[in-house]
N, C-alpha and C positions, 0 to 999 in steps of 0.2 A: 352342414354347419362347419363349414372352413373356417369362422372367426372364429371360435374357440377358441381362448388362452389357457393354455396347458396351467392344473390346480398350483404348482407351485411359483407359478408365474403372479399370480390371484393374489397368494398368500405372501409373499416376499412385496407384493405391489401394498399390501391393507398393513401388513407392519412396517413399511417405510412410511404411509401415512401417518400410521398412530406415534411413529418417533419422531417424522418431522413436526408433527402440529405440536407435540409436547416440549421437544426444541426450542421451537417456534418463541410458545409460551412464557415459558420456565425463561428464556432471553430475554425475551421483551418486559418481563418483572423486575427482571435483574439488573438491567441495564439502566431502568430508572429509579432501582430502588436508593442506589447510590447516592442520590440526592436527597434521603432520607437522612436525618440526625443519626450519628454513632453506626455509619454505615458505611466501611471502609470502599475506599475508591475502587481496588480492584477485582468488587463486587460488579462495577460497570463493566468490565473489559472483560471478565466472562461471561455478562448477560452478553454482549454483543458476538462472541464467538459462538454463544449457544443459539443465539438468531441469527447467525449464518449459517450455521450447519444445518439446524430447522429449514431455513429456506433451501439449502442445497438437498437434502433428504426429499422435501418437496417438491424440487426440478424433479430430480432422479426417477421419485413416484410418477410423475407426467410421461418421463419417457422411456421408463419402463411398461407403463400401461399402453402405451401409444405404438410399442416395438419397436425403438427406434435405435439405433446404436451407441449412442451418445448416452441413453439412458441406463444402458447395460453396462458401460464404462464404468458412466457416473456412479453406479451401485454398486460397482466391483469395487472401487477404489474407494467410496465412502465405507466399506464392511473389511478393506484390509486396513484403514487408521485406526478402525473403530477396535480392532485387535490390541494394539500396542496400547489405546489409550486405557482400555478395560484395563488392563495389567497395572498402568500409571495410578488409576485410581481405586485400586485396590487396598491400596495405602495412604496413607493422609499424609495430605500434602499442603493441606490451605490449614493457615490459623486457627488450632481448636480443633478442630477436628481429630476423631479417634477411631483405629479400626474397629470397627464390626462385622460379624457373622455373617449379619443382613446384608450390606454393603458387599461383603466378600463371595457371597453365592450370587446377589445380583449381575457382579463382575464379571462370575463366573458364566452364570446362564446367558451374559449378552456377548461373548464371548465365544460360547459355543453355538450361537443362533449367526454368529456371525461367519463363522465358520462353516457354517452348515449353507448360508445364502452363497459366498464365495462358494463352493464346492456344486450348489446345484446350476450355479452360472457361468461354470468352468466347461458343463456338462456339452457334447459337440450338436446335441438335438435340440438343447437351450439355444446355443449361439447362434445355428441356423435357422431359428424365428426371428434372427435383428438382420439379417444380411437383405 
C-alpha cells in the first residue's frame, strides 16, 4: 500500500473541504444578499472575498489530496493569512457588531488549528510526499 496518505494529510485535506465549501456558501449569500432592501453594499464585497477564498481553500483541498506542490503552497499560505485575519476579527470591525466570548474562542481555535496545519506542513517527511 504505497498510496497511503499519511492521517494528517487526510485530516488537513477534509477540514480544508469543510471551510472551503462553507466559504464558498456563506460568499455566495452574501454577495447577493446586497440587493436585498436595507442591506448595505459592503455586505457584497465581502460575500465576494469570502467566495474567493472558498474557491481558493477548494483549489488547495484538490491539490493537496492529489500531492501535488502547488497544493502544499496553496495551504501553507492560505493558513499563514488565516493567522493575522483571526486576530483582525476578533474584534469588531463591521457596523454593529460586538465582541463576544463565542466569536473570541472561535478566533482563537481557528488560529491554533491554523497553526498547527502550517507546523505539520513545515514537517521535512510532509514535504517529501509533494516533491
Amino acid at each position: 500500500m504505497q498510496n497511503r496518505k499519511p492521517i494528517g494529510i487526510v485530516l488537513i485535506v477534509i477540514y480544508n473541504a469543510i471551510e472551503g465549501l462553507l466559504l464558498a456558501f456563506v460568499g455566495a449569500i452574501s454577495a447577493f444578499a446586497s440587493g436585498l432592501p436595507d442591506i448595505p453594499a459592503w455586505i457584497s464585497l465581502l460575500g465576494f472575498i469570502l467566495l474567493f477564498l472558498g474557491c481558493l481553500y477548494l483549489a488547495a483541498t484538490y491539490g493537496l489530496w492529489s500531492l501535488q506542490t502547488w497544493g502544499l503552497n496553496l495551504t501553507f499560505w492560505l493558513y499563514i493569512i488565516a493567522i493575522p485575519l483571526g486576530i483582525i476579527f476578533m474584534f469588531p470591525i463591521f457596523p454593529g457588531q460586538e465582541m463576544t466570548v463565542g466569536n473570541t474562542i472561535h478566533q482563537l481555535v481557528g488560529i491554533g488549528l491554523s497553526i498547527l496545519v502550517i507546523y505539520y506542513l513545515s514537517q521535512p517527511n510532509v514535504k517529501s510526499l509533494f516533491q
